[in-house]
N, C-alpha and C positions, 0 to 999 in steps of 0.2 A: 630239423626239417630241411628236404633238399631246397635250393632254390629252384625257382618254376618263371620258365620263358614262356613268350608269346610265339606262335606256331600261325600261320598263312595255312589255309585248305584253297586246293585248287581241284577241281572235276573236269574229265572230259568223256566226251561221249565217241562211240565210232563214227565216221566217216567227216569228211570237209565242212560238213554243213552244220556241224556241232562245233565251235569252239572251245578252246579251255575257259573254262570260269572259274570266277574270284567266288568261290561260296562265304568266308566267313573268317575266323579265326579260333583257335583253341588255345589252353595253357596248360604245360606239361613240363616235368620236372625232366624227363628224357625223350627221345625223339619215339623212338618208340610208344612213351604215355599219351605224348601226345596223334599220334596216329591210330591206336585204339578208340582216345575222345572221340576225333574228329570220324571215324569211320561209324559210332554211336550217335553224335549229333547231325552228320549229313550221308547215311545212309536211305533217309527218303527220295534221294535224288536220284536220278534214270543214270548213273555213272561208269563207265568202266574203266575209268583208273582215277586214282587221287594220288595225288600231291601234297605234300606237309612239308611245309618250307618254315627254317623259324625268318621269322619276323625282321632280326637282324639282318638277315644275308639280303633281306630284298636290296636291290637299285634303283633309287629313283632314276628313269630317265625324260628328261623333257626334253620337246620338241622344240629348233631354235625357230626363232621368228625370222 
């Protein structure tokens, strides 16, 4: 059995007034598997592009006080 990461879904819509959203997350053995999941589980959404980020790559950044 491959091992299977965690995968980030991000949507955006056309124009300014739509930003990109955090829809959710998926688990996929390849970026690919996981981009099929995610275009099967948030296909209900008004989107015209997604994003499949894994999970590791994200950055946390905090704002300093």
């Amino acid at each position: 059995m491959r091992p299977v990461d965690n995968y980030e879904v991000f949507t955006a819509r056309v124009g300014e007034e739509h930003p990109l959203r955090h829809n959710g997350n998926v688990r996929g053995a390849e970026p690919v598997d996981a981009a099929v999941y995610a275009h099967l589980m948030y296909d209900e959404w008004r989107w015209r592009e997604m994003f499949v980020v894994p999970s590791k790559s994200i950055v946390r950044v905090i704002r300093p006080e």
